[in-house]
C-alpha positions as CSV (number, residue, x, y, z in Angstrom):
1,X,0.0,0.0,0.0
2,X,1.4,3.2,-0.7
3,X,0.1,6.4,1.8
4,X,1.1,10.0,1.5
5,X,1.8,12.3,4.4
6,X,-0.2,15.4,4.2
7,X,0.5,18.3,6.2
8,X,-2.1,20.9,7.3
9,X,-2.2,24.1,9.3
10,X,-4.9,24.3,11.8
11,X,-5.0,28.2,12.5
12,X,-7.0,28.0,15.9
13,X,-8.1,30.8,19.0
14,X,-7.1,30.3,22.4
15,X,-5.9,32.7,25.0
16,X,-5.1,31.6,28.3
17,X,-3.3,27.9,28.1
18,X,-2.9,27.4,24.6
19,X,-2.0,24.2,25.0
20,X,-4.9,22.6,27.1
21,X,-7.3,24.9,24.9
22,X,-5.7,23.3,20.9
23,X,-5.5,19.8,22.6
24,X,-9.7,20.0,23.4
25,X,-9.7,21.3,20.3
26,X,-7.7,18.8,17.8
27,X,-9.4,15.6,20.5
28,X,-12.9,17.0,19.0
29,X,-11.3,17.2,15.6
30,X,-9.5,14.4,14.8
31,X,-10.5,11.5,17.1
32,X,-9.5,8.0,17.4
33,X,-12.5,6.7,15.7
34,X,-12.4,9.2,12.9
35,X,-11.8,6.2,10.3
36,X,-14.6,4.5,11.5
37,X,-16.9,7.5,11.4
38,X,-15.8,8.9,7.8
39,X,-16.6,5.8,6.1
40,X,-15.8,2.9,4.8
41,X,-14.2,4.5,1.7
42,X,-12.4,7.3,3.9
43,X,-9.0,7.8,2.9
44,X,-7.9,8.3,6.3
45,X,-5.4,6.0,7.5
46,X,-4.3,7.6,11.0
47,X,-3.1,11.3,12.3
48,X,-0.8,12.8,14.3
49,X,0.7,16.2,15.8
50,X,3.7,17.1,14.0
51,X,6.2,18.0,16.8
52,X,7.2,15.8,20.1
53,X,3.7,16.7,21.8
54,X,0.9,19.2,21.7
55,X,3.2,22.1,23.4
56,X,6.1,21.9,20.4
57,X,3.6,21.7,17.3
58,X,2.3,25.4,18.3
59,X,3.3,28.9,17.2
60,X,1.4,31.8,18.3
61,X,0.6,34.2,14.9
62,X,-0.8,37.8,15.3
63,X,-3.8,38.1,12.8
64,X,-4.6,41.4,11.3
65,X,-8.1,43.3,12.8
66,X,-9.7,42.5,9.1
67,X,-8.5,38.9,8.7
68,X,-11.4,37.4,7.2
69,X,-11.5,33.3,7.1
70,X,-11.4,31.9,3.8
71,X,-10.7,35.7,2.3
72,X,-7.1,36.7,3.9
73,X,-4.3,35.3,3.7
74,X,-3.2,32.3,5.7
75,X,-0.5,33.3,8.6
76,X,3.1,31.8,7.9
77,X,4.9,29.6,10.3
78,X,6.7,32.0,12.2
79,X,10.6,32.6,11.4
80,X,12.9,31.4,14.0
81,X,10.0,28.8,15.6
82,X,11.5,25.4,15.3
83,X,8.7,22.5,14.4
């Protein structure tokens, strides 16, 4: 079988513990049971965070007043940030 990596950017909001707040996040995003749940023909083999744990795969972004979802721009991995 052959299977691709596929890397995405999840830009998401949280203000006081980042951390604990993406981690509730991505566990009611991408659960264990996804596969089952998308299908029989899903593509979806399996996930996971790209850094050591939860804390290394985030990087805070500033987002301009008009950033619009969908419309703007999508922020860049900040320079200097190690993933």
């Amino acid at each position: 079988m052959k299977a691709y990596l596929v890397a995405v950017n999840l830009l998401v909001q949280a203000h006081h513990r980042p951390e604990s707040a993406i981690a509730d996040a991505l566990n009611g995003i991408l659960t264990p049971d996804m596969r089952k749940h998308a299908g029989s023909n899903s593509a979806l083999l399996d996930w996971a965070i790209a850094g050591d744990d939860i804390a290394s795969s985030i990087a805070a972004v500033s987002l301009p007043d008009d950033y619009m979802p969908d419309e703007s721009a999508f922020p860049l991995w900040p320079m200097g940030v190690v993933r």
